[in-house]
C-alpha positions in Angstrom: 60.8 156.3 119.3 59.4 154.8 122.8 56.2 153.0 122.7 54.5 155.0 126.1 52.6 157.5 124.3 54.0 157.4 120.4 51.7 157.7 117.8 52.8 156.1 114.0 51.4 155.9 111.1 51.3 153.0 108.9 50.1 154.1 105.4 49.1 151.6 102.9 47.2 148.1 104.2 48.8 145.4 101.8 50.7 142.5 103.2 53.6 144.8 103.9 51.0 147.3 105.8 50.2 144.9 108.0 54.0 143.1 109.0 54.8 146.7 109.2 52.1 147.3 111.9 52.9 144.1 113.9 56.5 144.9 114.1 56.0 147.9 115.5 53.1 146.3 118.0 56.1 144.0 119.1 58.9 147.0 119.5 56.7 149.7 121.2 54.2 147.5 123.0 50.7 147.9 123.9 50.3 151.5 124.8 51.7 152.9 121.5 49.1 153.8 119.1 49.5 152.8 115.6 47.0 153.5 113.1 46.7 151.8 109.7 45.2 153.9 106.5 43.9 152.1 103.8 42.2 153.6 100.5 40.3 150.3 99.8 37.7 148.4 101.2 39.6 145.7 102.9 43.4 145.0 103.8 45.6 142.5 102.5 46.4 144.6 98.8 47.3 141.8 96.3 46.3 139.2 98.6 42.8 138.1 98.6 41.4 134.9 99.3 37.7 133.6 98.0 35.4 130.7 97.9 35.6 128.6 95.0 35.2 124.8 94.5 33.7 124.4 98.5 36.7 126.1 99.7 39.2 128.7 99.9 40.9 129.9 97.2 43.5 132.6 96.7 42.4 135.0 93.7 45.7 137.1 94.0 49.3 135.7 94.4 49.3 132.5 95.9 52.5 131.1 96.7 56.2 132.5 97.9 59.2 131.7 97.7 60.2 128.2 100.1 63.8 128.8 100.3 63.4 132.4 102.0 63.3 131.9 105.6 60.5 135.1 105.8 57.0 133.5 105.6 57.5 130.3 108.0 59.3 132.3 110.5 56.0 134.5 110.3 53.7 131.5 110.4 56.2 130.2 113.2 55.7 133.5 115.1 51.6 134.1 114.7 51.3 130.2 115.6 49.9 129.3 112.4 52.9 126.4 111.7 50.1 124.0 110.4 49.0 126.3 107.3 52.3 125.7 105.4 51.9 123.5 102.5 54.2 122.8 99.7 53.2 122.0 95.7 52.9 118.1 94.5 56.2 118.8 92.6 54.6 118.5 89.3 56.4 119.9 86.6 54.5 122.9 83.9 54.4 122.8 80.2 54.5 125.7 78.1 52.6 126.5 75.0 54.3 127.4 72.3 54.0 127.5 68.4 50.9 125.7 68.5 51.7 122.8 70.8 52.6 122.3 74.8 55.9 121.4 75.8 57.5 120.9 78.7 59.0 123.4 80.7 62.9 122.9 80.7 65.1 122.3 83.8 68.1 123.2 84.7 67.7 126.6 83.6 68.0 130.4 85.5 64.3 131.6 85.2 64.6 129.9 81.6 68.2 131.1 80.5 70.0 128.1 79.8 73.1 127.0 80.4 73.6 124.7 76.9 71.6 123.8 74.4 70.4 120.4 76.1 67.6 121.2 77.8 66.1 123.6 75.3 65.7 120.9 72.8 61.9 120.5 71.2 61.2 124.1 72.6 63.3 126.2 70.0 64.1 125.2 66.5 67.2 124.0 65.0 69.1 127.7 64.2 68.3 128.7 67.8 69.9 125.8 69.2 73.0 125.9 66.8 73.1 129.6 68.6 73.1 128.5 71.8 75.9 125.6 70.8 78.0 128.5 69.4 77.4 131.0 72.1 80.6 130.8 73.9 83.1 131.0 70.9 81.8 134.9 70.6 83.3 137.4 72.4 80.5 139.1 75.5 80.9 142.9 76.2 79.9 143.3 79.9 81.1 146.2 82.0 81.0 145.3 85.3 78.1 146.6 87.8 76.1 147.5 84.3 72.1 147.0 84.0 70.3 146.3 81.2 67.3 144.5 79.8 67.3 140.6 80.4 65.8 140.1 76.7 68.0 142.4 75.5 71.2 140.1 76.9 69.2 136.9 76.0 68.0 137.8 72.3 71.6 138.5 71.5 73.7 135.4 73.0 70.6 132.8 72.5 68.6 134.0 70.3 64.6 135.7 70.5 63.0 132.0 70.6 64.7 131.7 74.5 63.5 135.0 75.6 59.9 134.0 74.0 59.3 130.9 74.3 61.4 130.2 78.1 62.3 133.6 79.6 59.2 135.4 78.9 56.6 133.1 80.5 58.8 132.9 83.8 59.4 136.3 84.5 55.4 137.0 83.2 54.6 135.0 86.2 56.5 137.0 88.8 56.5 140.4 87.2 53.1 140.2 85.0 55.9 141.9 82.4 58.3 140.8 79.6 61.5 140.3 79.4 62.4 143.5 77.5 61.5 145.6 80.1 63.3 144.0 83.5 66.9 144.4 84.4 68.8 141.7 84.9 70.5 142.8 87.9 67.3 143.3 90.4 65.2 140.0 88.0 68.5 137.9 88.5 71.4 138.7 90.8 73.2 135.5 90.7 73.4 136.3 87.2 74.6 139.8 87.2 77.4 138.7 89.5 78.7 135.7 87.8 79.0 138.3 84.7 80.3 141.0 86.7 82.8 138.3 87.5 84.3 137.6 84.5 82.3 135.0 82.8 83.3 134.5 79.4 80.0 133.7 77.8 76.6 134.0 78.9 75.9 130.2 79.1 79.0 130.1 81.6 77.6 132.5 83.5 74.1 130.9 83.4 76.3 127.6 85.0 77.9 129.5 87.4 74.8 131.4 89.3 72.4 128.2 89.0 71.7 126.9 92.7 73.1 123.8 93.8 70.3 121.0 92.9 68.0 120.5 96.5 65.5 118.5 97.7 64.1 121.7 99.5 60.4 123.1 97.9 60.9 125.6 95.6 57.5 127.3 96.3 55.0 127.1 99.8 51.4 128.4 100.5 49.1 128.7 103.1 46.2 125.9 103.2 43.4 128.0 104.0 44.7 130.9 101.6 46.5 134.1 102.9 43.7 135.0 104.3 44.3 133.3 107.5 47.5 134.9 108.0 46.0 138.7 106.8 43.8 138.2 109.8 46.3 136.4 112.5 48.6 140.0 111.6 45.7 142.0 112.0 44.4 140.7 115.2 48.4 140.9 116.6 48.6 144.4 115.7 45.8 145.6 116.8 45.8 148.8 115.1 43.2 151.2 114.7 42.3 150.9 111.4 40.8 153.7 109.1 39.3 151.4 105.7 38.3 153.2 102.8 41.0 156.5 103.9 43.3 157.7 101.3 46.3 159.7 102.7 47.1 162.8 100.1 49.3 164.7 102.3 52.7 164.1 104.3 54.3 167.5 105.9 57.1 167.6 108.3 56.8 169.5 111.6 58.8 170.7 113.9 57.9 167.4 116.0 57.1 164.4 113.4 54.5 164.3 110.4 51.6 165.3 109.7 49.3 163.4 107.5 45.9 165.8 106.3 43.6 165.9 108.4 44.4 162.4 110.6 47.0 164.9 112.6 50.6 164.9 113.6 52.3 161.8 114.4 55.5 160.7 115.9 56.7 157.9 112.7 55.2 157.5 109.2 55.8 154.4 107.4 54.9 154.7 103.8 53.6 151.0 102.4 52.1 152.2 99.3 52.6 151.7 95.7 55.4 153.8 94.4 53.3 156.4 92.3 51.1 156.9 95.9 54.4 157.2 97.3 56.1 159.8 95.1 52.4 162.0 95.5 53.3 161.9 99.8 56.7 162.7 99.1 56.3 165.5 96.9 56.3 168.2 98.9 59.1 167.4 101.6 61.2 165.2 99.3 61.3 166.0 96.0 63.9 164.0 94.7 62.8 161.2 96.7 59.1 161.5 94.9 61.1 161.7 91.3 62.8 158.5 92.0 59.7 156.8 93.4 57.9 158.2 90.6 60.0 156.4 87.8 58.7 152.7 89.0 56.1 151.6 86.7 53.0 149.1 87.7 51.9 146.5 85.8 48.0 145.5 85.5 46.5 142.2 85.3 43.6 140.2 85.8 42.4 136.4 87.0 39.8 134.1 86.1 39.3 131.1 89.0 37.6 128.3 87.4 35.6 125.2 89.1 35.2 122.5 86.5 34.2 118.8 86.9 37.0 116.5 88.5 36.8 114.5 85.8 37.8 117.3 83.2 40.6 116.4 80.7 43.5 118.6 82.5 46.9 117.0 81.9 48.9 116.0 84.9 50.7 119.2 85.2 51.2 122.3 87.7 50.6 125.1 85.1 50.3 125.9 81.4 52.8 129.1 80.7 52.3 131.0 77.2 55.1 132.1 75.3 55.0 135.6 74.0 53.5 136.0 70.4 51.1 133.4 70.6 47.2 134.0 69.7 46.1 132.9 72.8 44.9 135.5 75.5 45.6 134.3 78.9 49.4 134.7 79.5 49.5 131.4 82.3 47.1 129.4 83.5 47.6 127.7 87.0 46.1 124.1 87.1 45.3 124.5 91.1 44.1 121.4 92.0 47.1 119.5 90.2 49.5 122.1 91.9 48.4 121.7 95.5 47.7 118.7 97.2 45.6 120.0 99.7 43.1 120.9 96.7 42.6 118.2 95.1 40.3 116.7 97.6 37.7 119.5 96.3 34.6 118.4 94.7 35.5 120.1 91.7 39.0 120.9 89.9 40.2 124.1 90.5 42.4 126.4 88.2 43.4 129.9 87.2 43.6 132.3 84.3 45.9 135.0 84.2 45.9 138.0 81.9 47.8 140.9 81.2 51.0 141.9 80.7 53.0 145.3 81.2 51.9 147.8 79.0 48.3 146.1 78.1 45.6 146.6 80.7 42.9 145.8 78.1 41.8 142.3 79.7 41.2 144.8 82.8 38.1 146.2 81.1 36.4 143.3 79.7 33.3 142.3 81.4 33.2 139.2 83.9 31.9 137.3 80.8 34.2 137.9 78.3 37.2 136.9 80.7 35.8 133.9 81.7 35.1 133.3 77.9 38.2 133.8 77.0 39.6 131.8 79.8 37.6 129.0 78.5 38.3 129.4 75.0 42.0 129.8 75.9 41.9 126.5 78.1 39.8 124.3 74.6 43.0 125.4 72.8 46.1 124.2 75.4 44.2 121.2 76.4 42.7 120.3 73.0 39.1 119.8 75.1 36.0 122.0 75.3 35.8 122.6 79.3 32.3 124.0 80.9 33.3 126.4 83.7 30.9 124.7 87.1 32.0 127.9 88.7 33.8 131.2 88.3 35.7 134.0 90.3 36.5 136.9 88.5 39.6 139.2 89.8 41.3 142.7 88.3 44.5 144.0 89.7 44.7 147.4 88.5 48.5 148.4 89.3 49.2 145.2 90.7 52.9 144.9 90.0 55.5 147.1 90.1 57.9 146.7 87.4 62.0 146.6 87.5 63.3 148.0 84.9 67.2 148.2 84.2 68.9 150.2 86.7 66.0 149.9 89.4 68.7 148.5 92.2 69.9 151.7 91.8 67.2 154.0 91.7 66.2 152.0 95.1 69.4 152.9 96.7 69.6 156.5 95.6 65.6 157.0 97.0 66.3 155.2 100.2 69.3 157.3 100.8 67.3 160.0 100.1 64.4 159.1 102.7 66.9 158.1 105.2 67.7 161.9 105.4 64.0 162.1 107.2 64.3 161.3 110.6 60.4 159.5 111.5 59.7 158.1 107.6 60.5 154.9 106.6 59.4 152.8 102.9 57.9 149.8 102.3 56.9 147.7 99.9 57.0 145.5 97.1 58.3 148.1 94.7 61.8 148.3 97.1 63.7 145.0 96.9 61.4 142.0 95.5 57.5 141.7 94.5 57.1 138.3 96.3 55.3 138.0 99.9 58.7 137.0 101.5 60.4 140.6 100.3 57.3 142.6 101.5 58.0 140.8 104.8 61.4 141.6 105.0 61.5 145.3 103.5 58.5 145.7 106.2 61.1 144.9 109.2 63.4 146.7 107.7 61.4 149.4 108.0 60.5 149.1 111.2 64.0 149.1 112.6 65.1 152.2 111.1 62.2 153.8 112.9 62.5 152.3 116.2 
């Protein structure tokens, strides 16, 4: 596809909308039109920044992954270099059985290696489990799939999954343990089993990163706001707000979407059930696989309180499943992020909901931040009056991985590939974090140009 004269489509206006758009401004230049639909109000999807505490503050995802290469390279490329900031380094606790401890190291998105660092987290039976783990005999057929609780529970015992699995992969996924493979949640993982690891702890060991001094996590200063609009302005699409595409046919010549017309390329950065509806009629068993990914809902509660509130000297508070708290996590910004604790006010989030409960989603603005509150008395052991609030819902926010997804992926871009002009995007494909959306985006891109 030549840039003199093409005409693509970039469907969807999330982070990987946008990357998609400017990679395509880059590879057909400045003659090509590109047009960019998106069904809500604004772009960015799941990133959003707002105003809270005098400043910025992101009310969707806020930070990626530091040790992918995808984001700074971005930043690097749009000139934006000086937005990159890293966390203080502080550690989180985790609430659990009534009390806050703190969150163990030296695990694999809290699977343990031994016993050690689980120690005040999990009772006394759970850790005789764990010690006793490698004298059982583990069952794994190589290049298998299957739920990471369900691999946890059995070898460690359901405290791990609860109390240490559960609250990690809640914060990626906004889902549980029982209902994401192991082999798209944790490679490493999958492969040190796949390659012969005679007990899960040994596996754990094997797949663990070697320790760095590197930042685990990075952000943008001024939220992603700044680089939503640096993509935007670099593009320089035409962009149709408040446009939902229902219709995707294949001509003789390209696509046509509805009533927008025929174009050259379509590149399809919507959420996989928007997906599977476009595909429908061209690719059916394209739209069936697409159609199997499920979405997770949440919603956040941004809270301004006085900087002399009683907030322990943590990054975050994670709940473990089963707990009679509401929030799932709460993020304590301003102890996070360096570059927010200047603010006039402490800053900090709320998150709830979880896959397969989207009640939180239809409380009022009230009864959130309530909750929030209420929530925040019981970690903290203080009563904590709110200065300021930003309420947040993510209906569909998250797609979720259940076992086997790396290969429903495979088979549906297989299947797509077969469509000369259509390409996928998205955070559904190969990762939900910013840096994957970036990457599946270029990916995209090349196989149309």
């Amino acid at each position: 596809m030549s840039g003199n004269g093409s005409r693509t489509a970039v469907v969807g206006g999330g982070i990987s909308g946008l990357v998609a758009a400017y990679r395509l401004r880059q590879r057909l230049g400045p003659t090509a039109e590109i047009v960019l639909f998106e069904r809500g109000d604004r772009v960015g999807g799941v990133l959003h920044t707002g105003e809270l505490g005098g400043g910025p503050l992101d009310l969707g995802a806020e930070a990626f992954v530091g040790r992918r290469p995808e984001v700074p390279a971005l930043l690097r490329e749009l000139g934006l270099e000086e937005q990159l900031v890293h966390p203080a380094g502080r550690r989180p606790l985790i609430w659990a059985d009534g009390a806050t401890h703190p969150l163990p190291g030296g695990t694999l998105m809290g699977i343990p290696a031994t016993s050690m660092v689980m120690h005040g987290l999990v009772d006394a039976a759970t850790l005789a489990t764990i010690d006793a783990e490698a004298d059982r005999p583990l069952h794994w057929v190589p290049g298998s799939d299957i739920a990471v609780a369900t691999l946890v529970a059995d070898r460690f015992g359901p405290q791990v999954v609860a109390r240490s699995v559960d609250p990690l992969l809640g914060g990626v996924y906004a889902g549980l343990a029982n209902s994401i493979g192991l082999r798209s949640a944790l490679p490493p993982l999958a492969a040190a089993l796949d390659a012969g690891a005679r007990s899960l702890g040994a596996a754990v060991a094997r797949a663990l990163p070697p320790p760095s001094t590197a930042p685990v996590f990075g952000g943008l200063r001024d939220g992603y706001r700044v680089l939503l609009r640096a993509l935007l302005a670099a593009a320089a699409p035409k962009v149709e707000i408040r446009t939902a595409v229902t219709d995707l046919a294949r001509t003789a010549t390209g696509w046509r979407l509805g009533a927008a017309g025929e174009f050259d390329a379509v590149l399809l950065a919507t959420p996989a059930p928007v997906t599977a509806g476009l595909l429908g009629a061209d690719l059916p068993a394209a739209a069936e696989l697409a159609a199997g990914i499920e979405l997770s809902s949440s919603a956040l509660v941004a809270l301004a309180v006085a900087p002399d509130a009683p907030l322990p000297d943590n990054s975050g508070i994670l709940v473990a499943t089963g707990e009679p708290l509401r929030a799932k996590a709460f993020t304590l910004s301003s102890r996070k992020w360096p570059h927010l604790a200047g603010r006039d006010a402490l800053l900090l989030r709320a998150s709830f909901g979880r896959f397969g409960d989207s009640s939180p989603l239809s409380w009022s603005d009230a009864d959130l931040i309530a909750a929030a509150t209420a929530d925040l008395a019981t970690v903290t052991g203080h009563h904590i009056e709110p200065l300021d609030a930003r309420v947040q819902r993510w209906p569909g926010g998250l797609p979720q991985y259940a076992p086997g997804h790396d290969r429903r992926i495979a088979d549906l871009e297989a299947a797509v590939a077969q469509a000369p002009g259509l390409a996928l995007a998205g955070a559904y494909l190969h990762g939900v974090g910013v840096p994957a959306c970036i990457a599946t985006a270029t990916a995209a891109v090349n196989r149309l140009t």
